[in-house]
N, C-alpha and C positions, 0 to 999 in steps of 0.2 A: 161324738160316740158313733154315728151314721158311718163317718168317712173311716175310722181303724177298721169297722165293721164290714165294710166294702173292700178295704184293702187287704183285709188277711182271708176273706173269699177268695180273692180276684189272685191274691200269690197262692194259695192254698190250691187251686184252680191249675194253677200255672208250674207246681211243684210238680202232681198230680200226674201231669203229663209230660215230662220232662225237657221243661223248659227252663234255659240256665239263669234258676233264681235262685237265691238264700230257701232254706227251708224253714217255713215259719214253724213256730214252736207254739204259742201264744198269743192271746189279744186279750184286750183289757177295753175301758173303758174309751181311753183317748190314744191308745199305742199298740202297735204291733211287735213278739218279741218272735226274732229271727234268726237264727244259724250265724256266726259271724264269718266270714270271707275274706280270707290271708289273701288279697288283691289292692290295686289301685282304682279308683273312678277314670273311667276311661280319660277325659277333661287333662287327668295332669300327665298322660303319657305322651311326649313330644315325638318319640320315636318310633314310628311304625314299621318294623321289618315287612313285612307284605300287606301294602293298604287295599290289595286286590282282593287274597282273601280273607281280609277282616270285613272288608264288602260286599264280598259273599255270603260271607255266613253271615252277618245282619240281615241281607234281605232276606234269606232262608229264613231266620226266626220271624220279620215281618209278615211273610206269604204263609208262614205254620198259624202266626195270630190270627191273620185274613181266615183261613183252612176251618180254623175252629170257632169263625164266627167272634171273637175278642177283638175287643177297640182298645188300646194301650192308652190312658189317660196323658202323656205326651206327644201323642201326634196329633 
């Protein structure tokens, strides 16, 4: 229960201030219910038309996390 309770803070946090997440909707006991997102998980895109600025702007989101004091549970 802790951890959906953490997570839909932590995105709810992260919607908040416009950070490109799902918008949560909901949390429950054991689950988070969230916005669904007409995309792919980065993992199965082989093709990167500009790996430079996909580069970019991930660190940009990383230094916005740092900015606001948030520690991402994957790094």
């Amino acid at each position: 229960r802790l951890a959906a309770q953490k997570e839909w803070a932590f995105m709810k946090i992260l919607y908040e201030h416009q950070f490109p997440v799902p918008r949560p909707i909901d949390h429950a006991r054991h689950c988070v219910l969230m916005e669904a997102i007409d995309a792919y998980p980065l993992r199965q895109i082989t093709d990167i038309p500009s790996p430079g600025k996909l580069y970019s702007t991930l660190m940009d989101i990383i230094v916005r996390f740092t900015r606001a004091g948030l520690i991402h549970g994957d790094y």
